[in-house]
MARFI-981904 format. One line per 4 residues: number of its first residue (from 0); for each residue x, y, z of N, C-alpha, C. Coordinates in pm, 1 decimal. Each point is the difference from the previous one (the first is absolute). Example, Ala and Ser with C-alpha at 12.3 -4.5 7.8 and 13.67 -1.06 7.14 Angstrom:
BEGIN
0	1319.0,-569.0,780.0,-89.0,119.0,0.0,90.0,120.0,0.0  -35.0,105.0,-72.0,82.0,119.0,6.0,-77.0,109.0,73.0
//
This chain:
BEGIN
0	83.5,-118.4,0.0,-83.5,118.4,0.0,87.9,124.7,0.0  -28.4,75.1,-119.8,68.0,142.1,9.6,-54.8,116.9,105.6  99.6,60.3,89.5,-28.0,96.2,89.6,-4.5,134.9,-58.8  -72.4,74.5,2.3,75.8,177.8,-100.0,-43.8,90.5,193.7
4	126.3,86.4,21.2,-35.5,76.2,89.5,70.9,114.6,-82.7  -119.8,130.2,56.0,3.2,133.2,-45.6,47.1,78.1,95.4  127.7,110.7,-53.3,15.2,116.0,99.8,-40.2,109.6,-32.7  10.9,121.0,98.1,72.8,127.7,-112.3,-178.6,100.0,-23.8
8	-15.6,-69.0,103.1,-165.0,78.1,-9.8,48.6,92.8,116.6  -99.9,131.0,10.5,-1.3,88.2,104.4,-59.3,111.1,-28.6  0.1,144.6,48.8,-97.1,79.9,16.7,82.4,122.7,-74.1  -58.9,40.0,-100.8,45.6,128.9,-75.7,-79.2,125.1,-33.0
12	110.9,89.3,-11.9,-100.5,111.9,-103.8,-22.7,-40.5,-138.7  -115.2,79.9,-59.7,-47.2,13.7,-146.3,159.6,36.6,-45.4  20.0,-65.8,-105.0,134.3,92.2,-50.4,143.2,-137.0,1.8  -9.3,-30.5,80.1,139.8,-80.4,96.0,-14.5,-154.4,-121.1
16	62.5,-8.6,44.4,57.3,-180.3,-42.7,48.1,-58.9,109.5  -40.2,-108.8,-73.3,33.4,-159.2,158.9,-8.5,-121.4,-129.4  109.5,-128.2,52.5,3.1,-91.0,-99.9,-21.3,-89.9,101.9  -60.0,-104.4,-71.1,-55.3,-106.6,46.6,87.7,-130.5,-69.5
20	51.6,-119.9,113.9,31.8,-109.5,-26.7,-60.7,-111.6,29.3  11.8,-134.8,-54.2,-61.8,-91.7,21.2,71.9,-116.1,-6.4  46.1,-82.6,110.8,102.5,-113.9,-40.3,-66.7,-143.6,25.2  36.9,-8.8,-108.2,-34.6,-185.2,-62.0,86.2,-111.2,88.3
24	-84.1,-100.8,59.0,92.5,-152.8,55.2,12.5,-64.4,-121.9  58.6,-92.9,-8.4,23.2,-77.8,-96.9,144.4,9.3,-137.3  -79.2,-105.6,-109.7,126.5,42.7,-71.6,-69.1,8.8,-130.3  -71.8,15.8,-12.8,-70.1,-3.6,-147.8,-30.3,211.0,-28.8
28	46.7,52.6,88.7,-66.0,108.0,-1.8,-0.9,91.5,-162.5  115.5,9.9,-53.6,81.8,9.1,-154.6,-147.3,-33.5,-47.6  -57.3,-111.7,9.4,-109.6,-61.3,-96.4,-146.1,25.5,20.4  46.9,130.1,78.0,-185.8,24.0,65.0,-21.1,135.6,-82.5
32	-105.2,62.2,-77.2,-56.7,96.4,10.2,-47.5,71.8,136.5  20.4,149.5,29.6,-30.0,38.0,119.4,-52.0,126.0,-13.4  -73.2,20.8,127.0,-72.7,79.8,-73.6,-28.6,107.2,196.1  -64.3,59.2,-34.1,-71.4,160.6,130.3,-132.5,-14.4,-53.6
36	-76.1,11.0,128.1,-193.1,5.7,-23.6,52.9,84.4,153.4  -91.4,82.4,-14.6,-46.6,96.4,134.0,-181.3,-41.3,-1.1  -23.7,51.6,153.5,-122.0,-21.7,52.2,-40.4,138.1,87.2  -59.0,96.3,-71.2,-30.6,123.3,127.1,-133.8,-71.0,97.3
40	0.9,101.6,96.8,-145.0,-42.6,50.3,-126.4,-4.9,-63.9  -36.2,-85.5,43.9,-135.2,10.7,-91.7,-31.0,-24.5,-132.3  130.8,-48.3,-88.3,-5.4,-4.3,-101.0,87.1,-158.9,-49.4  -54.7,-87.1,-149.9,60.6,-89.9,9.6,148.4,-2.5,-86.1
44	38.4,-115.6,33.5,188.7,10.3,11.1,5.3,24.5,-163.3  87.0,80.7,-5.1,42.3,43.7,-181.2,103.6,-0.7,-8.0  35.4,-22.9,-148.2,143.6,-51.2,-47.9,43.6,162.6,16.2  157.0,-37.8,8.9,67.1,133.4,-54.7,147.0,-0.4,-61.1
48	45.3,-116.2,49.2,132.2,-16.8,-141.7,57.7,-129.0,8.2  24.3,-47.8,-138.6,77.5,-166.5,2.2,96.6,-10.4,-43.5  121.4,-80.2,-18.7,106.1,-35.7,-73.1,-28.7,-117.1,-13.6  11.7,-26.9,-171.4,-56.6,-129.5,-76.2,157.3,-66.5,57.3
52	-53.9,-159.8,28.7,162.6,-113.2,-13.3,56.5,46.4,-135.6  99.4,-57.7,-7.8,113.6,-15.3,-113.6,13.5,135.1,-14.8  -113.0,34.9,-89.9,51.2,150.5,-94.5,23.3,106.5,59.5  -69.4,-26.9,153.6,67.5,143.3,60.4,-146.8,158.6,-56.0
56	-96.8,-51.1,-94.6,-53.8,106.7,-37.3,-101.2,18.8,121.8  -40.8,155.9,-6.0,-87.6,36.0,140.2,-129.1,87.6,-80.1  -95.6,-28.7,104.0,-123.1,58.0,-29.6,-34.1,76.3,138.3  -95.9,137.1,-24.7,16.7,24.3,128.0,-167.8,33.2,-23.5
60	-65.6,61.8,100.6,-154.7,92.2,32.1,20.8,101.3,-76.7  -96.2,68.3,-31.6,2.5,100.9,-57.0,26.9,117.6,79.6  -80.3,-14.1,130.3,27.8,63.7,134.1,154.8,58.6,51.0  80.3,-131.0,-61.2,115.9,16.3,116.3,106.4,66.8,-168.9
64	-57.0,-36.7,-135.7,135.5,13.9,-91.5,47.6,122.8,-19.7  134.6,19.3,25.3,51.1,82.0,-18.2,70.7,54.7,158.7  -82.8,-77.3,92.8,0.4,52.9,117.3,145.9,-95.8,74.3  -30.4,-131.4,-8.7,-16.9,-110.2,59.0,109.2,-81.7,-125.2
68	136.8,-90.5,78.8,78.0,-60.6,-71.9,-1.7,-162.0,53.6  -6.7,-118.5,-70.3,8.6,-135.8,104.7,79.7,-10.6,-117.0  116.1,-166.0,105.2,109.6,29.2,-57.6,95.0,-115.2,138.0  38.9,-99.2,-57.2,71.9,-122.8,31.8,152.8,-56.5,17.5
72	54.5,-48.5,124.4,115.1,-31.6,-14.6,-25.7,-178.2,80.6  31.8,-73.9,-175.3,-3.3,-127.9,45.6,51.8,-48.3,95.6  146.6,24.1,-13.8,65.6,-49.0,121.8,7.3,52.9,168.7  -94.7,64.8,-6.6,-48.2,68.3,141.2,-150.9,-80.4,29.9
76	-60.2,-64.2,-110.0,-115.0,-35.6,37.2,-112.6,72.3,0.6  44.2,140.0,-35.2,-110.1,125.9,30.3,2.3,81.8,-117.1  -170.5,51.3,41.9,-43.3,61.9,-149.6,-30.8,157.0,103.2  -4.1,105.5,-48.0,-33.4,119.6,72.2,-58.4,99.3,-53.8
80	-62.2,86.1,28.5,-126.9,111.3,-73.1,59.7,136.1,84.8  80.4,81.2,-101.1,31.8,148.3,47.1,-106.8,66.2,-87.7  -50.3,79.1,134.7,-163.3,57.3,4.1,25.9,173.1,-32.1  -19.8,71.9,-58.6,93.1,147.8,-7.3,-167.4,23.4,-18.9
84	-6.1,193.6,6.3,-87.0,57.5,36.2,-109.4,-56.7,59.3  -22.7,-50.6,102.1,-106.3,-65.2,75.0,-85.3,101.8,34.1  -133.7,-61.5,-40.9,-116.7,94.2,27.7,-82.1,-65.7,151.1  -104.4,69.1,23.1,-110.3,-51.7,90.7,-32.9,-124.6,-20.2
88	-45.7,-10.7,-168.8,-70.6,-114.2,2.0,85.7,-81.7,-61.9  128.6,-17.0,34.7,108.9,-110.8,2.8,10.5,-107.8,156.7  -108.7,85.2,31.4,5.7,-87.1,154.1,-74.7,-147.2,6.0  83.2,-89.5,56.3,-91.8,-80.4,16.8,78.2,-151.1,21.1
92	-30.5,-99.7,29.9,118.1,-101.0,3.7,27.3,-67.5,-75.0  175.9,12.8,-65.4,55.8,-80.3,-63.5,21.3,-157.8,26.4  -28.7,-64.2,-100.6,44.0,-149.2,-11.2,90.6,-8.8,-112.7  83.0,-98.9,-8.6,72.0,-51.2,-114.3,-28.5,-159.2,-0.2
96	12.8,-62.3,-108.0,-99.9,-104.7,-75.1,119.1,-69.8,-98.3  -12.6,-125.9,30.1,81.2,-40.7,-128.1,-80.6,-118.8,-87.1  58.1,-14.5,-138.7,-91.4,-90.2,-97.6,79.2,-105.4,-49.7  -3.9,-108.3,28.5,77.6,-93.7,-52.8,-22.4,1.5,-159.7
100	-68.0,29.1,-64.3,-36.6,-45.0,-149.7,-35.6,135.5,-70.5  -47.2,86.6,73.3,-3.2,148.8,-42.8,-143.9,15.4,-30.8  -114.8,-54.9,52.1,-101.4,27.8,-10.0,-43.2,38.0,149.7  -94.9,-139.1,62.0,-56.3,69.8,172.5,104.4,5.7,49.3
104	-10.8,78.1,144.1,120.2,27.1,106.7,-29.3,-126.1,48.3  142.2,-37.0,70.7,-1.6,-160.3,89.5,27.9,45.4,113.5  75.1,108.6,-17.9,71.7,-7.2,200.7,-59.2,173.4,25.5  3.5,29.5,97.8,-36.8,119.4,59.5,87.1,53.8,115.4
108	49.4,122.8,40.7,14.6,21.5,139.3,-110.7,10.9,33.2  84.5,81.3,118.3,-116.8,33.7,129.8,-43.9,153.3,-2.8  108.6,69.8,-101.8,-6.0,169.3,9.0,35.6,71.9,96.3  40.4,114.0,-117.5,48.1,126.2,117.9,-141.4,90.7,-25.1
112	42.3,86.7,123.9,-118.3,159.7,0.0,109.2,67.3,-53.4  -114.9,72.9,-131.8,86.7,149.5,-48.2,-86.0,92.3,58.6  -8.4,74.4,37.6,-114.7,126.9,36.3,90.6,138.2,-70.1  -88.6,63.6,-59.9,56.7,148.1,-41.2,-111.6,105.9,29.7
116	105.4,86.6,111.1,-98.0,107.8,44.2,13.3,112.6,-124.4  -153.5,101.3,21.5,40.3,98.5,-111.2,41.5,125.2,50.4
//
């Protein structure tokens, strides 16, 4: 069973950046698609950026592009999301997700809290 734990969450201004990591157990990690879904209150969990296996290509929200970079070092095990101009409604809790085959997510953390005051 793959473990993913998330750091790198915490409490900001509108404006600020904070990057988020997520480290993988195992050894297959190289072969996972991975991916960020946030969950605000009240609202249900939405994607917001992946790195496809192999090719390395990324898709992000429309929300976060331009904003928002994810972005992988195999041999660390960890994939990470540097978050730049964070708004209000960037708040909410991060998960990171990995895909063995690159379709559904298989593994999940547990998430960090981002909160951004305005």
């Amino acid at each position: 069973q793959v473990q993913l734990v998330e750091s790198g969450g915490g409490l900001v201004q509108s404006g600020a950046s904070l990057s988020l990591s997520c480290v993988a157990s195992g050894r297959a990690f190289s072969t996972y698609t991975m991916g960020w879904f946030r969950q605000a209150p009240g609202k249900e969990r939405e994607f917001v950026a992946a790195m496809r296996r192999f090719s390395g290509g990324t898709d992000y929200a429309n929300s976060v592009k331009g904003r928002f970079t994810i972005s992988r070092d195999n041999t660390k095990n960890t994939v990470y999301l540097q978050m730049n101009s964070l708004k209000p409604e960037d708040t909410a809790v991060y998960y990171c997700a990995g895909s063995r085959f690159g379709t559904t997510y298989d593994y999940w953390g547990q998430g960090t809290q981002v909160t951004v005051s305005s």
